[in-house]
N, C-alpha and C positions, 0 to 999 in steps of 0.2 A: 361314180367312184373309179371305176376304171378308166375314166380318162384321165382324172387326178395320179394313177398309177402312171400312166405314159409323164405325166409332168413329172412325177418326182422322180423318173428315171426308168422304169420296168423296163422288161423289154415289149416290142412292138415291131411286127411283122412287114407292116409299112415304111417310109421315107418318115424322119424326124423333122416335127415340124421347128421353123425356129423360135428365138427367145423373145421375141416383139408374137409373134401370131399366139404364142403359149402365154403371156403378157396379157394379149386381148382378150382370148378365151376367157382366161381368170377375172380377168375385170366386167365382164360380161355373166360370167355365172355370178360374182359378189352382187351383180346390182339386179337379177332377174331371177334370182335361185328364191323358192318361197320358204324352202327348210333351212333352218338357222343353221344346222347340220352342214349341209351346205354351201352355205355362205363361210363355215366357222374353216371348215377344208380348203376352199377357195383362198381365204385369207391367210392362212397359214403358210399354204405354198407360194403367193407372193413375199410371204417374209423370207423364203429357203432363196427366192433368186432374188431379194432384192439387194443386195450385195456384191452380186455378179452384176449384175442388169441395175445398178444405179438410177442411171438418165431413163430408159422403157418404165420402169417402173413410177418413178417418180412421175414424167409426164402423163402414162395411162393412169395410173390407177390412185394419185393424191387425191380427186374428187372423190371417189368410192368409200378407199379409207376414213374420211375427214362423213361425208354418211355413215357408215357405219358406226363410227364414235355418236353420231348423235340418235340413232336412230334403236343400235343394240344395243347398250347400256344394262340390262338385264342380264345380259352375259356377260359377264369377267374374262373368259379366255377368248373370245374374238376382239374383246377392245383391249387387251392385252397384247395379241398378235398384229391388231392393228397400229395400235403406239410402237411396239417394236419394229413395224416393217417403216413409218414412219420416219424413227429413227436413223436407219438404215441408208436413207433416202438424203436426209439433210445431214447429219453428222460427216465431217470430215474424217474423222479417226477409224478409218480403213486398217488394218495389219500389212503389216511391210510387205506379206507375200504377195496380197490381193492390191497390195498400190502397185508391184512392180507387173504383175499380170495386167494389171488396168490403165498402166501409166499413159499410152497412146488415146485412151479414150476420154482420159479423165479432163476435165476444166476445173481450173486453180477457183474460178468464184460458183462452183456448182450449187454449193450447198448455201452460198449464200444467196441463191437464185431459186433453190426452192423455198428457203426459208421466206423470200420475199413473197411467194406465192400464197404462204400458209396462212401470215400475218395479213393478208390481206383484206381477209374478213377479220374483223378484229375480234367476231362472235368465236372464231377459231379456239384462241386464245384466252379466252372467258370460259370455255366449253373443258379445255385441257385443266383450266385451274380447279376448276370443279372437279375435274377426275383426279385430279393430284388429292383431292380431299377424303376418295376412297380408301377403308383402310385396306382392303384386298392388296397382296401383295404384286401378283401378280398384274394391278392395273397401277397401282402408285410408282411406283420403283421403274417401268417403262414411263410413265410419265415424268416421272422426276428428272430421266435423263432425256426425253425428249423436252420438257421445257429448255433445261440447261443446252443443247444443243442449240435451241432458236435463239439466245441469249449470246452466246458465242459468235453468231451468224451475224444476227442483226441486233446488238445488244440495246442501243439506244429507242429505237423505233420499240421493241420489245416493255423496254422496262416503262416506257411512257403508256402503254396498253395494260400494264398491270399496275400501274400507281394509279389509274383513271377507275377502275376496275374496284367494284366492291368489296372490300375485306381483303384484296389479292394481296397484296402483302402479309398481313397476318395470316390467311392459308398457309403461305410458304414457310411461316415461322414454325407452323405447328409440327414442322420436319424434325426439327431437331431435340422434337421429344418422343419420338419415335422411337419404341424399345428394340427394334431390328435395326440392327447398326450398320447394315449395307443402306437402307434407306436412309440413316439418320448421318450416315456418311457421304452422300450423294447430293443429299440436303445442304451440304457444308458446299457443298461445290457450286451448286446451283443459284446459292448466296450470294457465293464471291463473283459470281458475274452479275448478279445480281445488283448488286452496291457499286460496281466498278463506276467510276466518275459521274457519280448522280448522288448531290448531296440529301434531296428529297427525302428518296430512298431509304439513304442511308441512317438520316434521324429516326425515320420511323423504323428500321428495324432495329436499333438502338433501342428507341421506346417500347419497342415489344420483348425485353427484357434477354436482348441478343446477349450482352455481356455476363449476363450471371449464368446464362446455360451455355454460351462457350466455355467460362474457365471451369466449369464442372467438368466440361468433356476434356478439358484438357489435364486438369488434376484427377481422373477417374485414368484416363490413359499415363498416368505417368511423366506428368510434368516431363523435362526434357526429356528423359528416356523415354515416350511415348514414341509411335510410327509416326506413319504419315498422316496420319488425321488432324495429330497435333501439329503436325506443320501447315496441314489446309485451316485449321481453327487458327492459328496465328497470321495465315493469311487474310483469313478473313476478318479480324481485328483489326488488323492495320486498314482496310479497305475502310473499317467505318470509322477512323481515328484520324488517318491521313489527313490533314487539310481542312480538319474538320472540328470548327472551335466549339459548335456546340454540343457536338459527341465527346470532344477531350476533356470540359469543362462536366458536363454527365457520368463521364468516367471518374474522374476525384473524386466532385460529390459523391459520387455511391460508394467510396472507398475499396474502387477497385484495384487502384494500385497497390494497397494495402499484399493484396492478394496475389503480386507479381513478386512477392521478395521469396518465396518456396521454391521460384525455376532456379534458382541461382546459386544454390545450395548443394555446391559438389564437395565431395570428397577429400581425405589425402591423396588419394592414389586415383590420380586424374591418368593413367593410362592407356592406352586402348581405347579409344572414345568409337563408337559407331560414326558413318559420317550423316547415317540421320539424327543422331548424337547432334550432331556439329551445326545440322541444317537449322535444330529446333532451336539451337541455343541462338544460334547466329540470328535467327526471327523474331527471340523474344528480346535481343539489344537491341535490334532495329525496331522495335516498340516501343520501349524506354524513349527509347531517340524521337521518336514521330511525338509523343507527349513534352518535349522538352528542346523541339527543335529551335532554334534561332530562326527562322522564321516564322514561327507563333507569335500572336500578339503577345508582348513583356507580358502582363498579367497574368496571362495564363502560364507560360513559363516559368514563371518563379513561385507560383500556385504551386505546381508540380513538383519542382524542384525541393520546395520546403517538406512537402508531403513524400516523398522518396525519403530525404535525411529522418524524418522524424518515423518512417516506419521501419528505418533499420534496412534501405532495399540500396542504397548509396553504399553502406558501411561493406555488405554482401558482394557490388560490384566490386570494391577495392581490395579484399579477400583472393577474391576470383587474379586481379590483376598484379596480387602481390605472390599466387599459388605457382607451384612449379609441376611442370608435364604439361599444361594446357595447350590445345593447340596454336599455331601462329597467326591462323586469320582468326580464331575465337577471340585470343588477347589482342588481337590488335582493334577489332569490331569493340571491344570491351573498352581500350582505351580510349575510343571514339567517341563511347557512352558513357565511360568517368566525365570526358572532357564536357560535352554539354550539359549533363547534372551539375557542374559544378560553375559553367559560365555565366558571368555577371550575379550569383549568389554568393554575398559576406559567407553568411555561415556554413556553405557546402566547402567554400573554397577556405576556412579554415580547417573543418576539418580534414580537408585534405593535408592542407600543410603539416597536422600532424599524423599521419601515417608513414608507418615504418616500414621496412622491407625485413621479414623475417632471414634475417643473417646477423655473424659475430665480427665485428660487433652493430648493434641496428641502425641501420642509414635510412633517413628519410626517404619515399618512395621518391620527391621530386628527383634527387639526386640518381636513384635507379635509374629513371623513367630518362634523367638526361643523358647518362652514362651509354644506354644503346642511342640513341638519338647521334651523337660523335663520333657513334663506331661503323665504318663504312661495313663490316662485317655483316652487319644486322640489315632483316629485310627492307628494303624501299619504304613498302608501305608504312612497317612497322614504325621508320624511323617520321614519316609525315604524319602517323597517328600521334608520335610522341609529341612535335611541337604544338600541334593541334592541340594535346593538351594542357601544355606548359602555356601557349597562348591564350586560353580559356580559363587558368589561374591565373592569370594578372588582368583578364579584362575587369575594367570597375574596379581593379583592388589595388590601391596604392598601399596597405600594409604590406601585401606579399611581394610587390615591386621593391618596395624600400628593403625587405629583407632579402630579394636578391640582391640586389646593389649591396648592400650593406657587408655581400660575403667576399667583395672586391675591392672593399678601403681598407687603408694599411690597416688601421687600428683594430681590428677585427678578422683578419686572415689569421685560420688555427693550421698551424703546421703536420700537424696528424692526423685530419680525415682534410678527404676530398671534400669542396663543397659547389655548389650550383655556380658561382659564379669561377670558380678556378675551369670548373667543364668547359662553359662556353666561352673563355678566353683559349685554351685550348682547342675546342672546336676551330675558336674564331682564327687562328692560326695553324691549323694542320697544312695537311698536303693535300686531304681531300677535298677538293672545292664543292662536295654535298655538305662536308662538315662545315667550312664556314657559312654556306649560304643559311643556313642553319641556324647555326649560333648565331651570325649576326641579328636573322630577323628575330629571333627569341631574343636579346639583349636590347634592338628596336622596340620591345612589347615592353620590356620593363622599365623603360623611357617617357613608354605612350603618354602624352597628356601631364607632366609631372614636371614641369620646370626645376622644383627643386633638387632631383635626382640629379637630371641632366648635368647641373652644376658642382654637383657633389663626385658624379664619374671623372668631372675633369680630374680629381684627384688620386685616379688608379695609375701608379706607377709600375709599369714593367720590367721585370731585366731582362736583357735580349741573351745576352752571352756573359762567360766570365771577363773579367777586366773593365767591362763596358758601363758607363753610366746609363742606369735604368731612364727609360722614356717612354713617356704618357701615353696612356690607352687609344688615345686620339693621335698621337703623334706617329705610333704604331700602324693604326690601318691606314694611313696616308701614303707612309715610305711601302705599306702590300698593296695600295693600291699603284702605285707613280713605277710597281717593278715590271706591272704586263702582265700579269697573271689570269686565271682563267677568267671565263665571259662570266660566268656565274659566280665565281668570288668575287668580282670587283662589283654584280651587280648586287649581292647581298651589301657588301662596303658601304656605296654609294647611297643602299636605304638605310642599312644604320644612320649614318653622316648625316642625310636629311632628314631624317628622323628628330636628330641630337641637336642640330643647330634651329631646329623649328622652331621661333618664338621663343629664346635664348639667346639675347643678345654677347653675355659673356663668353659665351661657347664660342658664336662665330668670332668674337673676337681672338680669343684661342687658336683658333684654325686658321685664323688672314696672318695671326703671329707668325707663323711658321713663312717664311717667303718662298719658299718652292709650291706651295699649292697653288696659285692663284696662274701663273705661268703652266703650271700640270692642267689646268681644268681649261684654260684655254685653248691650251695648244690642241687638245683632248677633242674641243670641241668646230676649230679651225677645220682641221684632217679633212680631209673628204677619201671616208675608208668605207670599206663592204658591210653590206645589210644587217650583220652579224653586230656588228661595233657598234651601230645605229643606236641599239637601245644603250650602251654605253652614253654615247653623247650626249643624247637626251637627259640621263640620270645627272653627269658630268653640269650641263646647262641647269638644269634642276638646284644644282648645290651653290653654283654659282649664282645663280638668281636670289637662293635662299642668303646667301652671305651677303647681297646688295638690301634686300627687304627688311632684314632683322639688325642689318648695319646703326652701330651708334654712333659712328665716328669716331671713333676714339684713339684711332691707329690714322694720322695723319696720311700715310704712304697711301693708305686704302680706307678713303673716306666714297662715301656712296656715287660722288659726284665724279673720281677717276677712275673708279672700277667699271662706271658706265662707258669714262670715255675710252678705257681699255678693249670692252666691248668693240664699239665705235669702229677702232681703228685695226682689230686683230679680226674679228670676229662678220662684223656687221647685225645688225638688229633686227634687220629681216631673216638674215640667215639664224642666228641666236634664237628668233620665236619658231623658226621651223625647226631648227632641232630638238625645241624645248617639247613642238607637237611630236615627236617620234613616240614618246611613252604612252599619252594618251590612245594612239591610233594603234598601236600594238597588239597581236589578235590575243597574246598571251597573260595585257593589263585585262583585257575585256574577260576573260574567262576567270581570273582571278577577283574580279570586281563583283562576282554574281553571286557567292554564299564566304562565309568564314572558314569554313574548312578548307585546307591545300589539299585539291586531288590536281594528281598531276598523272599522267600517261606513262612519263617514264620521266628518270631525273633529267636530264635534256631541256624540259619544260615548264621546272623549276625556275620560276624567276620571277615571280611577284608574290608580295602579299597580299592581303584583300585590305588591312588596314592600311597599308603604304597607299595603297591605290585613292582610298578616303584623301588620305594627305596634299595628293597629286590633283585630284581633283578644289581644292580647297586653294590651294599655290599657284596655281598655273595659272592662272585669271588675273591675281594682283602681282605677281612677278612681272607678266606681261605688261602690265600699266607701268611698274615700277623704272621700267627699261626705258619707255618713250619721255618720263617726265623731264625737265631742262632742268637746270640748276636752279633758276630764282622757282622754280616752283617745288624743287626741293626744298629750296631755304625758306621760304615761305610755310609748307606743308610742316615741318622740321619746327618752324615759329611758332607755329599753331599748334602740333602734336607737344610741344612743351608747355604753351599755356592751358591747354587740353591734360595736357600730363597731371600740370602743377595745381587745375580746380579741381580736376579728380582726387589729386591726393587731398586738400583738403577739404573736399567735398564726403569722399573717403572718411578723412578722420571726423568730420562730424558729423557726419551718420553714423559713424560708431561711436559718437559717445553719447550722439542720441538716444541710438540704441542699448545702451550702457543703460544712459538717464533712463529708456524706458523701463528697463529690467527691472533695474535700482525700484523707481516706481509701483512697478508692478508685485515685487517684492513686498513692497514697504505697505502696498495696497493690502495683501495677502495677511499680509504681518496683524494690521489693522482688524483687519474681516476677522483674523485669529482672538485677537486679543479681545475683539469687542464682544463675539459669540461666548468666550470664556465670559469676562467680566457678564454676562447675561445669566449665565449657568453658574454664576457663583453666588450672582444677586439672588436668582432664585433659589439656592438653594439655602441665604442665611434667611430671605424669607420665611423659608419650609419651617426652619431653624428656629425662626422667632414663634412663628405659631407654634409649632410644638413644645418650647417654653413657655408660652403662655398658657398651652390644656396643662403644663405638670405644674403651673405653678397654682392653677384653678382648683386641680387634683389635692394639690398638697393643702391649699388655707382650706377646703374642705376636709377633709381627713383632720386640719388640726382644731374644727372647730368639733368636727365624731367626738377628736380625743379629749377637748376639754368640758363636753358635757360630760361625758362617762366617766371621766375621773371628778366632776364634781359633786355628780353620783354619789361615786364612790364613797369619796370625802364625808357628805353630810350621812351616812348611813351609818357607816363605820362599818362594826360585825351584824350588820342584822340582811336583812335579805335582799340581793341585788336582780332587780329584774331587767336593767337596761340590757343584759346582752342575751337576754330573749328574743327569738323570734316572731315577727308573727302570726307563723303558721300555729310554734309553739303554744302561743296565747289561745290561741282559736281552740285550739285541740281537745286544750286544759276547760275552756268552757263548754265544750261538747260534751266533754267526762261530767264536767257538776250539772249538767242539766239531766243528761239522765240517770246519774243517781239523783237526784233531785224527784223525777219522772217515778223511781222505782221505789224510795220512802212514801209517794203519797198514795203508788198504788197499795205496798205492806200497809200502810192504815187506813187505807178504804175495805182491805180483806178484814184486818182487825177487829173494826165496829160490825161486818157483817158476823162474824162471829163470836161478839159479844151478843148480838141480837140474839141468836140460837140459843145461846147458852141463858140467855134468861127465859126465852120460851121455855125451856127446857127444865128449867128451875118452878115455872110454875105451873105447870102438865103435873111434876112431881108431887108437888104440894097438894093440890089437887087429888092425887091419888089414894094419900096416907091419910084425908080425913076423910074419904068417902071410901063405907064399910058395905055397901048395898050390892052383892051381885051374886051370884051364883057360885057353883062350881068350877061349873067348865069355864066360866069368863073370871074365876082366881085365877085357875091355873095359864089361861090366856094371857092376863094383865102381866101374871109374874112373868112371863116367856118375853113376853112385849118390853117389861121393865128391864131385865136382864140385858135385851136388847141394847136401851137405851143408856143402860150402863157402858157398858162397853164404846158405845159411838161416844158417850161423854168423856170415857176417859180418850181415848182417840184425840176427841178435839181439844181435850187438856194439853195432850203434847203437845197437839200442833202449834197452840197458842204460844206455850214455852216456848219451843224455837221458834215461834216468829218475832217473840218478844225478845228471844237473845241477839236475833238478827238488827230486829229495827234499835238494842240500843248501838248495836255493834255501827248502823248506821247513822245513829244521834252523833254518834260518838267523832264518825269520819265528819260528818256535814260541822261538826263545832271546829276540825281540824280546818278545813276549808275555808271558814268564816274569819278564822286568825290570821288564817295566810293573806286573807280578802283587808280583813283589815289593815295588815303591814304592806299590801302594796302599793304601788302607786298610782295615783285616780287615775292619768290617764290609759290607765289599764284597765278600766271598769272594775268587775266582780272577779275578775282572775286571782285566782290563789294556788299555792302549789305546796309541798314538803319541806320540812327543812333539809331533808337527804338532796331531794334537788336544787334549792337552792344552792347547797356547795357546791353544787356540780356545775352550775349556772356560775357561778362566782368563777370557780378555777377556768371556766373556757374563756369569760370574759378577761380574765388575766392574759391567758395567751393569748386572745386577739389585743389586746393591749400591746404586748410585746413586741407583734408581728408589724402593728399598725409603725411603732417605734421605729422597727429596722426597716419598713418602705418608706416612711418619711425621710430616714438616714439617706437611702441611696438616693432617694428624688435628690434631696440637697447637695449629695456628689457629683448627681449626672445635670445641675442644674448649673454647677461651677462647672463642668468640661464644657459645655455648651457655652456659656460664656466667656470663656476663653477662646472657642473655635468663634465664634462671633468679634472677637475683638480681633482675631488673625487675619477671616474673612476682610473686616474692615481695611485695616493694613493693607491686604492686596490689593483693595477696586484701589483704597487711595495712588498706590506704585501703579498700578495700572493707568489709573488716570492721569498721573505727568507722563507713564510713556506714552502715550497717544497724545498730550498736548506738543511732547517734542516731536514724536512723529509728524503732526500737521507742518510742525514749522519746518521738519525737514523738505517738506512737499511742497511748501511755497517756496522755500530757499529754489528748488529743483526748476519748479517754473518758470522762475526769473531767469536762473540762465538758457533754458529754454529760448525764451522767448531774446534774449543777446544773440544765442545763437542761429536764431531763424533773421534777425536783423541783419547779420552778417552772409548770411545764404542768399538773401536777397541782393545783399551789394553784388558779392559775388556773381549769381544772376544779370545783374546786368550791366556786368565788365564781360562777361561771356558775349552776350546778347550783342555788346557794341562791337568787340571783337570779330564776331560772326559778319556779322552786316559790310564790318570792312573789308573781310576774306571774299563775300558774295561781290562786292564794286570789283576786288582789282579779279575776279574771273574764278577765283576757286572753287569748284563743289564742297559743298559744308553737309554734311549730313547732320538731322535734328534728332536723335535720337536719344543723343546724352540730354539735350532741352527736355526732350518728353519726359523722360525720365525723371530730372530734374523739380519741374514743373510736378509729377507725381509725386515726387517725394515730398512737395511744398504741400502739394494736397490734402496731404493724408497727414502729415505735421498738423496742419491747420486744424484739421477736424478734430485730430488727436486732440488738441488745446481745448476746443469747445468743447469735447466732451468732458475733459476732466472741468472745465471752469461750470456744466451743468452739474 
């Protein structure tokens, strides 16, 4: 211990030894010391100098350490000190005191030299992950940032050692569920180097369910008003998102964008923002972005895109874009993020069209958005954010194109509000040459691809000044191009123009109209001026090519065949394709050619757009050919493109009326399948119809055959007793009652005769008694006690006889009633008989089912007429049915037949083509067969078309 005092500074009466010998010492008692005590001392005071003593430390004592870790595990506070003095060792991130104290000593690749040292057992690295899995705070949290250090150093070598590596990945996951937030924050860190350019990686910590416990940390901090964590968690996002189609596609699915629309959710009083305010926000549009970037595959893009509009997170950005106080690089980051939500999606880019800008009175946001866009006032970027935008609504949308254009023909200019197209003719004519470069290329986008517009702008008439006769929008940029004006106005001009004249035959006609231009673009392109003007000439060659190529001859003076020889003689042909190469080779096409957004350095380098650039690459090839061909292969080509013209167009009109006839057809097929499926569901249902007419009519002759037994009944009885509307439970009943009264008469007279039997015993015991006079006393006085007796039980059985005898006439009496009833019924009722109280009662119910039977027969023969009638209407129908499906057929053979006239005629056609062709190939021309293929395809599939219908 007291030498450990001399290291850690005591004092010491001797000469100080130095930091390499105290270095040795230490690493010598860590790996010879048998108390863990110390060893735990030893290692400790390597951590105090390994910060001073970097390089000593690192080369003695890394082996020691890297033992220790494997060997004391047990203890927590020396593999603690040990990952910390580890740290130490390889970490770059020294304090600014101890770099400028060390800066003579230090090597710029130190740490990545020991890092290489560590990783070099790969078991190192296996060893650490495991310790990262301690929850001890003290060994994870040095570990955590000693991995993240190795990953910093040697990120790749590293990350391919823990994706090979059992469970390592999901260990690492398990960071950012860590309830101590220095560790679960460190963890975020360790991530993001983690995933940097390793798509592996990055899926699977995606699949360990990265995204649902980042946006928790980041909605638990405080969506954008959170710190810095939420700015490391949206670091970390993008890392797994970037470039990464099948984390971006995992992201939708799990509807986590859903869950991005709460960052974006500011205030009125956007004042004051923090700039780590500024840093989160600015991270979470740069997220949006990476899911909906124009480099994404289309599918996934417009996946995205749909899914932002529909959770309301689009609606949120344009809020934010229409809000006031926000800062300048937020909105402008934000307009960057409008723009690609909404590029090449119909339904983003309508609803954009209608958003307002809260002001009196409300202007559409376009108009806002173009308003800074024109004003040199407004920041740089601000204003390259805005076309960014305004070019991202009209990509794919020729609604919003036609409705810019549309705010620039006479018939539709409103005198009281500005509108989009008043801006950028404005623009398109300021002083500032950012504004026109501008406007022009914004007026080029609403052109893009749309021949009809093109020809509908010829129509904008300008007035220049008072007095002066107004001249055409095109007639306009020619006389600001021919005045010498700036390099970047005429090179905006020059892409409008070819833009306008691209595959527009009228237009260029329009532009050779004017006879100053054609003498301007030459002379323009003759000069031999500085490096500067170059891409002028180029553009200049460019427009002139395009007016040769898209030439229909129509203007004598400048038919394709003198503007060559113009060329020719002013110009030359070799010179003319080298100028035409200056655009292409231009370092400023090539950086503009690489994404759709304008980022530019500074306005200065302003001068392409990425679509122009498409254009120029598409031009430049047949221009070139255009220039070297002779007359007779013009007039020839010229021959051909006209008979080529003339079978297209009617090659054209009968495909579409093919297509017509097919629809027609298909229709009429539809129609058919309609009408037949009814006529089935109709048949069946008068079927249903007929049968159930037949149970009511089976119902009814039964019912009226009930009714005319019973009333004949009736009839032959007249008043006497009616048993038909008896039941025959009734009947049953009724003979159950006479059988046991029946039962209970024959028992009374079997009691009866036993007690007449008595009563004669009785009678002759008596008799017996009165003539025999022979006994005694005591057997007088006996007899009489006995006789007295027998008196009394005689009279007894006198009564009883009485009432049995009232009883059984009382039941003579019922049983004779029963026998009458028996009598007046009817046989096939057997021995049933019954009251005449009940027969009335019989009688009256049988009345009212009479009556009842009446009013159901009634309504059967009502609902038996509606039914017949709906039967007879039924009928009517299949019959209408069935002539319109006989004229249907005939309209479908009518259709066939000219079918088959017009495939007769596609054929001639065909092979007026075909001989045509064959003549071009003799006298030398290249024939392209593609219109044949085609052709041929379309015979194809005619044909089959026919056999299937004739199957």
């Amino acid at each position: 211990m007291n030498f450990l005092r001399g290291v850690m500074g005591g004092p010491s009466a001797g000469p100080q030894p130095s930091g390499a010998d105290t270095i040795q010492k230490l690493c010598d008692r860590v790996a010879s010391s048998t108390l863990l005590d110390d060893r735990r001392d030893a290692v400790r005071a390597l951590k105090s100098l390994s910060k001073k003593y970097r390089l000593e430390v690192g080369i003695q004592a890394m082996e020691h350490l890297i033992h220790v870790l494997q060997t004391d595990r047990s203890d927590s506070e020396i593999i603690g000190y040990a990952l910390d003095t580890l740290y130490n060792v390889i970490s770059n991130d020294l304090e600014e005191e101890e770099q400028e104290e060390n800066s003579a000593k230090q090597v710029d690749d130190l740490g990545s030299q020991f890092t290489e040292i560590f990783i070099k057992q790969q078991e190192n690295v296996t060893l650490l992950l495991t310790l990262v899995e301690e929850f001890d705070f003290h060994v994870r949290w040095p570990g955590v940032k000693l991995l993240t250090s190795l990953l910093k150093q040697q990120g790749p070598q590293v990350q391919q050692i823990i994706l090979v590596s059992p469970m390592g990945v999901s260990r690492l996951m398990d960071l950012l569920a860590d309830s101590r937030e220095v560790i679960r924050n460190d963890g975020v860190l360790l991530l993001q180097q983690l995933t940097k350019s390793n798509a592996a990686i990055q899926k699977i910590v995606a699949f360990e369910n990265a995204f649902e416990r980042l946006l928790d940390i980041i909605t638990e901090e405080g969506n954008s008003d959170g710190g810095i964590v939420v700015e490391d968690c949206l670091l970390l996002l993008q890392n797994l998102l970037k470039n990464n189609n099948s984390n971006q596609n995992f992201f939708k699915e799990g509807s986590y964008i859903q869950r991005m629309k709460p960052w974006f959710e500011v205030g009125d009083d956007n004042c004051g923002w923090s700039a780590q305010k500024v840093t989160n926000l600015h991270l979470m549009l740069q997220l949006v972005r990476v899911l909906v970037s124009p480099t994404n595959p289309p599918g996934a893009t417009s996946s995205c895109q749909k899914a932002m509009f529909h959770c309301g997170l689009l609606q949120q950005l344009c809020t934010i874009l229409m809000a006031t106080g926000v800062p300048a690089d937020i909105l402008t980051e934000t307009i960057n993020t409008v723009s690609e939500v909404i590029r090449g999606c119909q339904t983003n880019q309508d609803y954009f069209a209608s958003v307002n800008a809260p002001s009196n009175p409300p202007r559409p946001a376009i108009v806002v958005l173009l308003m800074s866009m024109v004003n040199e006032r407004q920041p740089f970027v601000l204003r390259c954010a805005v076309l960014y935008c305004f070019q991202c609504f009209l990509y794919k949308n020729q609604k919003g194109q036609g409705e810019i254009v549309s705010t620039l023909l006479p018939s539709t200019i409103d005198g009281n509000s500005v509108s989009a197209g008043q801006l950028l003719c404005g623009g398109l004519f300021s002083t500032d040459s950012l504004s026109n470069w501008c406007a022009a290329v914004a007026l080029a986008h609403a052109l893009q691809e749309n021949a009809t517009l093109k020809e509908q702008l010829l129509r904008v008439q300008l007035a220049t000044s008072i007095g002066n006769p107004p001249v055409s929008l095109l007639q306009q940029c020619t006389n600001i191009l021919s005045q010498g004006s700036k390099v970047q106005t005429r090179v905006g001009l020059l892409m409008l123009l070819c833009t306008w004249l691209s595959n527009c035959s009228i237009a260029v006609t329009h532009f050779l109209h004017n006879p100053a231009n054609v003498p301007f673009l030459t002379g323009q392109i003759a000069e031999n001026l500085g490096e500067e003007e170059q891409l002028v000439q180029g553009l200049c060659a460019l427009l002139l090519g395009i007016s040769i190529y898209y030439n229909d001859n129509s203007l004598e003076n400048y038919r394709k065949e003198k503007l060559k020889q113009l060329i020719e003689k002013r110009i030359g042909r070799e010179n003319f394709i080298e100028k035409l190469g200056f655009i292409s080779k231009h370092e400023l096409y090539s950086r503009a050619a690489q994404k759709p957004q304008p980022s530019f350095s500074s306005p200065d380098h302003m001068m392409f757009d990425h679509e122009f650039t498409k254009l120029v690459k598409e031009l430049e090839g047949v221009i070139s050919k255009a220039i070297y061909k002779s007359s007779e292969e013009d007039k020839k080509e010229e021959e051909v493109k006209k008979t080529l013209e003339q079978h297209d167009n009617i090659v054209t009109h009968y495909k579409k009326v093919i297509r017509e006839q097919d629809q027609e057809l298909e229709e009429l097929k539809q129609r058919i399948n309609t009408l037949t499926s009814q006529n089935e569901q109709l048949q069946a249902t008068v079927t249903q119809q007929v049968s159930q007419i037949q149970q009511h009519k089976d119902q009814y002759n039964l019912l009226k055959v009930q009714l005319g037994k019973d009333t004949q009944h009736h009839n032959s009885h007249g008043d006497t007793f009616q048993i038909n509307g008896i039941q025959t439970e009734e009947v049953s009943k009724l003979k159950e009652e006479l059988e046991e009264w029946k039962n209970k008469h024959e028992l009374l007279q079997g009691q009866l005769k036993e007690k007449d039997s008595v009563i004669e015993k009785l009678n002759s015991s008596h008799l017996e008694m009165g003539t025999t006079e022979q006994s005694s006393q005591t057997n007088k006085f006996g007899g009489l006690e006995h006789n007295n007796e027998l008196q009394k039980e005689l009279e007894v059985l006198r009564s009883q006889i009485q009432l049995q005898s009232a009883e059984i006439s009382k039941l003579q009496m019922e049983n004779q009633k029963l026998q009458v009833m028996n009598a007046t019924a009817d046989p096939a009722l057997g021995d049933s008989g019954t009251t005449a109280a009940t027969s009335s009662e019989l009688e009256a119910r049988l009345e009212q089912e009479i009556k009842e039977l009446k009013s159901e027969v009634k309504a059967l023969s009502e609902e038996k007429e509606a039914l017949k009638q709906h039967l007879d209407s039924s009928s009517s129908t299949v019959a209408i049915l069935q002539d319109e499906k006989s004229k249907l057929q005939r309209e479908v053979a009518e259709s066939k037949k000219e079918q088959d006239d017009l495939l007769v005629l596609l054929a001639d056609q065909d092979q007026k083509i075909s001989a045509l062709k064959i003549k071009l190939k003799d006298l030398g021309v290249p024939v392209e067969d593609e219109d044949d293929t085609e052709s041929g395809d379309q015979g194809d599939e005619d044909e089959d078309g026919d056999e299937e219908e004739q199957d």
